[in-house]
N, CA, C and O atoms as a GROMACS GRO file, in nm:
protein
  324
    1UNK      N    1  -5.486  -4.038 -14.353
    1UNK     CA    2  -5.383  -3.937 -14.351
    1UNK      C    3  -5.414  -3.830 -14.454
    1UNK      O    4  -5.416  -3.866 -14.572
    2UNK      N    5  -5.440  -3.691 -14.423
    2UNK     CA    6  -5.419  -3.608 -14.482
    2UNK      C    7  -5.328  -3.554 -14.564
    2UNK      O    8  -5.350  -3.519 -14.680
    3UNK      N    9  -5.180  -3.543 -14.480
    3UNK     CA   10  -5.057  -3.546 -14.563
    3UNK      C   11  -4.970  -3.611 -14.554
    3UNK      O   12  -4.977  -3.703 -14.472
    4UNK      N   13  -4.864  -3.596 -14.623
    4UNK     CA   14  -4.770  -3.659 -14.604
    4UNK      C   15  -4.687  -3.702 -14.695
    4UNK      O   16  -4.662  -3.606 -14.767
    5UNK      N   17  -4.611  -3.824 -14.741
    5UNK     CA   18  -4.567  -3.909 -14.824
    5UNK      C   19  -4.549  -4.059 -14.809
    5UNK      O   20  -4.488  -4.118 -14.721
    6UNK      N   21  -4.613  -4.109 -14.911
    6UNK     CA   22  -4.636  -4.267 -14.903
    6UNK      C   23  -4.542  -4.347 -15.029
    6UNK      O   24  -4.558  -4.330 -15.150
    7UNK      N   25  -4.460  -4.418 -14.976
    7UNK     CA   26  -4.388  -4.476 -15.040
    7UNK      C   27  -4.426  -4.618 -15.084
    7UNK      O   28  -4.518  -4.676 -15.026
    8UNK      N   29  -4.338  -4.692 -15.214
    8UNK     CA   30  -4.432  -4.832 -15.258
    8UNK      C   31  -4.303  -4.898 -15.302
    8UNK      O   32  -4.229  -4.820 -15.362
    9UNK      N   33  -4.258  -5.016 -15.289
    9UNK     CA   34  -4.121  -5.043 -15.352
    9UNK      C   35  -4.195  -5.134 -15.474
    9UNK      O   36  -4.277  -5.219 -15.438
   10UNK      N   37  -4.169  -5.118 -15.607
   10UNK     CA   38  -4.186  -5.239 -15.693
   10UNK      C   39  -4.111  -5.361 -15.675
   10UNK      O   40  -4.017  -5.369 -15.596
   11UNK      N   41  -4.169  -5.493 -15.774
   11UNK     CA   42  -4.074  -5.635 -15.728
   11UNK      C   43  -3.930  -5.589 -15.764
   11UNK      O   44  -3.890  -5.528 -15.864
   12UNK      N   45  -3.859  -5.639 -15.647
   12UNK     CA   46  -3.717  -5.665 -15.687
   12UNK      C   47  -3.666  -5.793 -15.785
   12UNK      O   48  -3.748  -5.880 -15.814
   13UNK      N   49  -3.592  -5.798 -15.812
   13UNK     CA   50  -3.444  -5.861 -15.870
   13UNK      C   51  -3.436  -5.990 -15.798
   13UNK      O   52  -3.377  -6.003 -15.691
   14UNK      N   53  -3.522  -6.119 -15.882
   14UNK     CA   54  -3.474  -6.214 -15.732
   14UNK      C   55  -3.387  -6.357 -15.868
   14UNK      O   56  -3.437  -6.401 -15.971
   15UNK      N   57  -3.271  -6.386 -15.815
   15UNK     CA   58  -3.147  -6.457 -15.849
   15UNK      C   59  -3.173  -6.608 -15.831
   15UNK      O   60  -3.228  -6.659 -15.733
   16UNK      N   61  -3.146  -6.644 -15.895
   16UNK     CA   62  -3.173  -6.812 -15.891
   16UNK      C   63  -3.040  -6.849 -15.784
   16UNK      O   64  -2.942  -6.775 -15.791
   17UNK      N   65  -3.038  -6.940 -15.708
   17UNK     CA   66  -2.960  -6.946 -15.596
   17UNK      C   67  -2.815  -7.045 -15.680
   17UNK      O   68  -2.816  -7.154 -15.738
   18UNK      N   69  -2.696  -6.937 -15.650
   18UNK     CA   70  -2.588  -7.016 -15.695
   18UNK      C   71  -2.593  -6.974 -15.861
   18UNK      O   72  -2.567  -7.055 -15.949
   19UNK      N   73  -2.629  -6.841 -15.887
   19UNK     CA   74  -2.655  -6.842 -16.046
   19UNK      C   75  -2.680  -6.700 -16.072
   19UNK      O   76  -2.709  -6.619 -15.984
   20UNK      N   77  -2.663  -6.666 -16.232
   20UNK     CA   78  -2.654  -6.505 -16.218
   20UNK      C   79  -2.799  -6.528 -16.308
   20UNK      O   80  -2.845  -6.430 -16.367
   21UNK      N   81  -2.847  -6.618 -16.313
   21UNK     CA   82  -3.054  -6.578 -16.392
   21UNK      C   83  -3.099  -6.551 -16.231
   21UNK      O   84  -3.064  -6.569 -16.114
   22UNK      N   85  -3.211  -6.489 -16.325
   22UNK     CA   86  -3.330  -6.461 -16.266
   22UNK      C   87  -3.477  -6.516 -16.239
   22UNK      O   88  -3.540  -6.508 -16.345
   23UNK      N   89  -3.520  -6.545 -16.184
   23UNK     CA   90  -3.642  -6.556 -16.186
   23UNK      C   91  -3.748  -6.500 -16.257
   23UNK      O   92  -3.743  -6.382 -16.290
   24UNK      N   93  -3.803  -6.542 -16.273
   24UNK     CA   94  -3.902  -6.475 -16.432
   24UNK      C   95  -4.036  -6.371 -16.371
   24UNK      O   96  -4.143  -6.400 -16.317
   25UNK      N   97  -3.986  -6.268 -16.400
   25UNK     CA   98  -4.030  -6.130 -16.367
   25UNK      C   99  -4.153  -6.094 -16.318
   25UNK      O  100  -4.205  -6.097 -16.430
   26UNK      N  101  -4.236  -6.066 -16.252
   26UNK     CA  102  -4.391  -6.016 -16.218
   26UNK      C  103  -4.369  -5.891 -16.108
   26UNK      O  104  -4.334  -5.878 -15.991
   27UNK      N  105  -4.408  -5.815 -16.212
   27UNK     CA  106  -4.433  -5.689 -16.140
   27UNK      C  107  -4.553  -5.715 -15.984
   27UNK      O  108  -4.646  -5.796 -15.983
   28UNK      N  109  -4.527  -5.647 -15.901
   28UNK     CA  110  -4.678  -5.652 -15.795
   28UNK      C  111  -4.718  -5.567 -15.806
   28UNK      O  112  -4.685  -5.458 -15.851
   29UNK      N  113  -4.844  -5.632 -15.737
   29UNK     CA  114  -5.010  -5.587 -15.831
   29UNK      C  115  -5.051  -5.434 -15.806
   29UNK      O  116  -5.103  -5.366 -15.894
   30UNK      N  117  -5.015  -5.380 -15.649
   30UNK     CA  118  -5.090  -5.265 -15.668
   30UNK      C  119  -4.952  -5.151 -15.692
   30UNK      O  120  -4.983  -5.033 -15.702
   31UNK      N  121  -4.808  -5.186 -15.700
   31UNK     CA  122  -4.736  -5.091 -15.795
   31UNK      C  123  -4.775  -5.071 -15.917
   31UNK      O  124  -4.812  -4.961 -15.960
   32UNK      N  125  -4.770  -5.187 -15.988
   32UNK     CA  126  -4.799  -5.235 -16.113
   32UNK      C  127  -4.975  -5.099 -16.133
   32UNK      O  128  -4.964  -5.011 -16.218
   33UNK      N  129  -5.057  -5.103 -16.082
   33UNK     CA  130  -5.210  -5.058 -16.060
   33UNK      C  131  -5.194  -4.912 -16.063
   33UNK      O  132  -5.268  -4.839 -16.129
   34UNK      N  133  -5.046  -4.851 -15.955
   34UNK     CA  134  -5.050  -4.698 -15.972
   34UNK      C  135  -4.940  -4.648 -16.050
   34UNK      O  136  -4.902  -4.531 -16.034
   35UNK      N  137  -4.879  -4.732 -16.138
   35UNK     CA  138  -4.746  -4.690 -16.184
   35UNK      C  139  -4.786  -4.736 -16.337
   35UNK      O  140  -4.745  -4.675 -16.435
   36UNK      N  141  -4.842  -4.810 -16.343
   36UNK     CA  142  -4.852  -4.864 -16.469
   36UNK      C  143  -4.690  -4.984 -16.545
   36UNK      O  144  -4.683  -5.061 -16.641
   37UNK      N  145  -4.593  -4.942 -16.441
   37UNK     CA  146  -4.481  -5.012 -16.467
   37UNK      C  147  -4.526  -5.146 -16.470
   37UNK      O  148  -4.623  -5.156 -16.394
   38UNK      N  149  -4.493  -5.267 -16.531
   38UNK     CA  150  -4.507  -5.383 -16.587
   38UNK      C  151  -4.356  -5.483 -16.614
   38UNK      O  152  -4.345  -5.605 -16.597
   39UNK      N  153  -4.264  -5.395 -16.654
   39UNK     CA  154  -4.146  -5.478 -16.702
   39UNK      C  155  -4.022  -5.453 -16.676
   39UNK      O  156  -3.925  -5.496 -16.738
   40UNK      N  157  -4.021  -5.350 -16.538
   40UNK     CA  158  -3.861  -5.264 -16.493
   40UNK      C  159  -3.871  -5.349 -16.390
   40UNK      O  160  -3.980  -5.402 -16.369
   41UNK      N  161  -3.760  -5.377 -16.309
   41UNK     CA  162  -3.735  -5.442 -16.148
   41UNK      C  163  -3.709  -5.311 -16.065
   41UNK      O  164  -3.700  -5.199 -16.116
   42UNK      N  165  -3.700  -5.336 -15.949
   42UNK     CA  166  -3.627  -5.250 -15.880
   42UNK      C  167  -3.645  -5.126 -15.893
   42UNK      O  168  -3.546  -5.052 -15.885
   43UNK      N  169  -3.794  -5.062 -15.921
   43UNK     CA  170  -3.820  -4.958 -15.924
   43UNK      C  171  -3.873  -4.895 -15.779
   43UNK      O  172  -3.837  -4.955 -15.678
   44UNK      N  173  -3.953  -4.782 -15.765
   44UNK     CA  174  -4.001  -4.703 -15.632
   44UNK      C  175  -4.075  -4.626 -15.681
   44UNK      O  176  -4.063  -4.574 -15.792
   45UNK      N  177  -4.173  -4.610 -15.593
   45UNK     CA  178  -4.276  -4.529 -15.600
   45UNK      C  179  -4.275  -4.405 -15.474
   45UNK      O  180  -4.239  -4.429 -15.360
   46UNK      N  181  -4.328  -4.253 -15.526
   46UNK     CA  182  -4.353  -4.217 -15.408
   46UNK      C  183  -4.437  -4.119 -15.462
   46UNK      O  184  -4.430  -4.063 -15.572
   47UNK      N  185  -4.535  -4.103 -15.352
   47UNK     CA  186  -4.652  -3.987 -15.370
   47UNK      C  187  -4.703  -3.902 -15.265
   47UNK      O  188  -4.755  -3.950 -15.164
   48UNK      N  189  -4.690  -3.750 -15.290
   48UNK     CA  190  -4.700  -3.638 -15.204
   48UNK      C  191  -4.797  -3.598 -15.212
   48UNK      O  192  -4.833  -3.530 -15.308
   49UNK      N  193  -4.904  -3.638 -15.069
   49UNK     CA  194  -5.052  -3.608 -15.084
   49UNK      C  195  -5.004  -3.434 -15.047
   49UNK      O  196  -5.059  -3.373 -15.138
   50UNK      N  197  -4.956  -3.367 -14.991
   50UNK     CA  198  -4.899  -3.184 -15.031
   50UNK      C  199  -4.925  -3.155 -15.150
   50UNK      O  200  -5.012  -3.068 -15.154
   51UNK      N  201  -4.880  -3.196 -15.280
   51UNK     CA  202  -4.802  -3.138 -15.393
   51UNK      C  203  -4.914  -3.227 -15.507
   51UNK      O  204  -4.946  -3.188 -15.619
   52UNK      N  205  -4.958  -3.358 -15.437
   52UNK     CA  206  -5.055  -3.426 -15.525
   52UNK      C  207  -4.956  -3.462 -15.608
   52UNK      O  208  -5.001  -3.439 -15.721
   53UNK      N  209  -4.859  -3.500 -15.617
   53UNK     CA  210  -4.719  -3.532 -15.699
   53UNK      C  211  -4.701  -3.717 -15.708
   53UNK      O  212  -4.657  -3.776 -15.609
   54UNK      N  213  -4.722  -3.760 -15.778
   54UNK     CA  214  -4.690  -3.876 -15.807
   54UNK      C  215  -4.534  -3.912 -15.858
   54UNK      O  216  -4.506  -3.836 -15.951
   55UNK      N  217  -4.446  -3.984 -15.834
   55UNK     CA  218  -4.289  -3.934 -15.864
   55UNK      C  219  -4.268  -4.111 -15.887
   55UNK      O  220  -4.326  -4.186 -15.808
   56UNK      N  221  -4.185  -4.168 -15.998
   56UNK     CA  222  -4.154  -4.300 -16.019
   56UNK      C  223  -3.982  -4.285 -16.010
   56UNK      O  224  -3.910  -4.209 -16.074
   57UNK      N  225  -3.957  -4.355 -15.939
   57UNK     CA  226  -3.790  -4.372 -15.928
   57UNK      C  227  -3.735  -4.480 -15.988
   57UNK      O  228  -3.728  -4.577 -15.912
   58UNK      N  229  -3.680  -4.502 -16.133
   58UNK     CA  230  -3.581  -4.584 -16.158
   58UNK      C  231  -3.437  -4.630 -16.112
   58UNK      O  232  -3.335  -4.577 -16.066
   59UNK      N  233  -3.474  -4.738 -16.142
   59UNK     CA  234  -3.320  -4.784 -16.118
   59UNK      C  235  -3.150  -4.734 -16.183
   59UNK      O  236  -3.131  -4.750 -16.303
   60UNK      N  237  -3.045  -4.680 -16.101
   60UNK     CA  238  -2.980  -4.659 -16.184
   60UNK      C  239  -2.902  -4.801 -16.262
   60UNK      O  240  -2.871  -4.911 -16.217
   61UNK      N  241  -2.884  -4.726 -16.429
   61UNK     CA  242  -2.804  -4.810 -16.494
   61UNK      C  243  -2.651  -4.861 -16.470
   61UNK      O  244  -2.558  -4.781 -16.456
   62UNK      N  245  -2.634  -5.021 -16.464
   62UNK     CA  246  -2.532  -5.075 -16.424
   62UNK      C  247  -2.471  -5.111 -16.573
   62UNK      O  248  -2.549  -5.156 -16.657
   63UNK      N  249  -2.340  -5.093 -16.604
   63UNK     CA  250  -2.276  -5.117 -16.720
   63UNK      C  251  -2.280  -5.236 -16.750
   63UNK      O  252  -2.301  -5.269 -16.867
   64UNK      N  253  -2.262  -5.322 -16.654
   64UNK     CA  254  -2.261  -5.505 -16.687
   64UNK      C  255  -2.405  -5.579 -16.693
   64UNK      O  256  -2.420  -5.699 -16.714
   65UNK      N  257  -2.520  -5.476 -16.668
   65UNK     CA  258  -2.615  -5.525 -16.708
   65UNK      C  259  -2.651  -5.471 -16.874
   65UNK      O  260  -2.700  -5.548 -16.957
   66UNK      N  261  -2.623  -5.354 -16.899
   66UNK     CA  262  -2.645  -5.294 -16.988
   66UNK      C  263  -2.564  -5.376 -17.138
   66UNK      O  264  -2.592  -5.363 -17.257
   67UNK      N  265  -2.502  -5.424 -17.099
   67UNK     CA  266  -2.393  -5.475 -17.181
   67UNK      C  267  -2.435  -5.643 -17.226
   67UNK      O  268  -2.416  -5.702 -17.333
   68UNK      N  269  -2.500  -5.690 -17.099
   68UNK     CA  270  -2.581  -5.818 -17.139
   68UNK      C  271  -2.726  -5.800 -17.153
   68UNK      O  272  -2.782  -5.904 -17.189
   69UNK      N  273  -2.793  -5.713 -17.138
   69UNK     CA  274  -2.953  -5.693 -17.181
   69UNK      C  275  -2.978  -5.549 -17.281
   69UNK      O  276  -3.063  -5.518 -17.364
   70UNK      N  277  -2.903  -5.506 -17.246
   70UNK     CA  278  -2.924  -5.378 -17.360
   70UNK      C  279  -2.935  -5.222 -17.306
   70UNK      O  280  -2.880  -5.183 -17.203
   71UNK      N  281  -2.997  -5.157 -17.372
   71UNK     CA  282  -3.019  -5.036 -17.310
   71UNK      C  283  -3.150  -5.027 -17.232
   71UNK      O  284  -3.244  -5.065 -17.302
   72UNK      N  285  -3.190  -4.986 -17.102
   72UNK     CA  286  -3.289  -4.967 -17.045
   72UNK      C  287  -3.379  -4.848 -17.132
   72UNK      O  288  -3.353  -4.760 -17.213
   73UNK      N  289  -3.520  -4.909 -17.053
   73UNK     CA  290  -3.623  -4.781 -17.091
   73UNK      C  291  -3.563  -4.624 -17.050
   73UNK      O  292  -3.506  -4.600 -16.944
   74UNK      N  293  -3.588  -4.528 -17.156
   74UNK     CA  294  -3.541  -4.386 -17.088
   74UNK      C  295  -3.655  -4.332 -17.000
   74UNK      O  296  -3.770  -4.377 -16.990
   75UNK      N  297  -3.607  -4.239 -16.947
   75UNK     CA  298  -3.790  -4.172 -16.843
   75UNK      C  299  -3.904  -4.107 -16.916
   75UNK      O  300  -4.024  -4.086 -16.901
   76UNK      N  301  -3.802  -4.086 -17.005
   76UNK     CA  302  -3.957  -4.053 -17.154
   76UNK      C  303  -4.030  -4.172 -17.211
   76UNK      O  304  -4.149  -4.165 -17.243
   77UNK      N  305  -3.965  -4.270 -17.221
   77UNK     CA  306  -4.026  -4.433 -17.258
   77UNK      C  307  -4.121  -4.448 -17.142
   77UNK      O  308  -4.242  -4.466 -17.161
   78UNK      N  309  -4.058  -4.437 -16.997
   78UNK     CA  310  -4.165  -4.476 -16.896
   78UNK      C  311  -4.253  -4.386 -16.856
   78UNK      O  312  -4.348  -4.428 -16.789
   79UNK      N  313  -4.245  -4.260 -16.884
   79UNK     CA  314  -4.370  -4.205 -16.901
   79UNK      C  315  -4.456  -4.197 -16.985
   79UNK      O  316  -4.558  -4.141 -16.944
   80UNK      N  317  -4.459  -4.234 -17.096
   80UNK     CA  318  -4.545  -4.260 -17.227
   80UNK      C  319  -4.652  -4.392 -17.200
   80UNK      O  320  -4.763  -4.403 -17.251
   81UNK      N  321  -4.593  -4.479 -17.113
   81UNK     CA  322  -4.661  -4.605 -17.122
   81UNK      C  323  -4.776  -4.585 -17.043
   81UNK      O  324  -4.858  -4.676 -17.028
   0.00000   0.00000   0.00000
């Protein structure tokens, strides 16, 4: 494909059944490869072979997570890494 836009979902959020943990985190491999992301869930990828634009979509912040894990990375944190 010449143009277009190609989308990538990073690992989701997966719940221990009957329970509010989680399963213990692993990014996949080829998000992880063009994103460099490592330690966010529920992120997205998208890239505009047009514009040559690489674009990372975070997750928005939920108050009741924020409140039991803390403050998330800002988009300046995840672009630095």
């Amino acid at each position: 494909m010449s143009t277009g836009l190609f989308y990538l979902r990073g690992q989701e959020t997966i719940y221990i059944e009957d329970s509010d943990e989680t399963i213990k985190f692993r990014q996949r491999r080829y998000f992880y490869y063009l994103t460099g992301v490592s330690d966010i869930p529920d992120c997205e990828v998208t890239y505009s072979t047009d514009d040559d634009i690489l674009s990372l979509w975070l997750p928005k912040p939920d108050a009741r997570e924020i409140l039991y894990s803390g403050v998330p990375k800002s988009l300046v944190e995840c672009k630095d890494e």
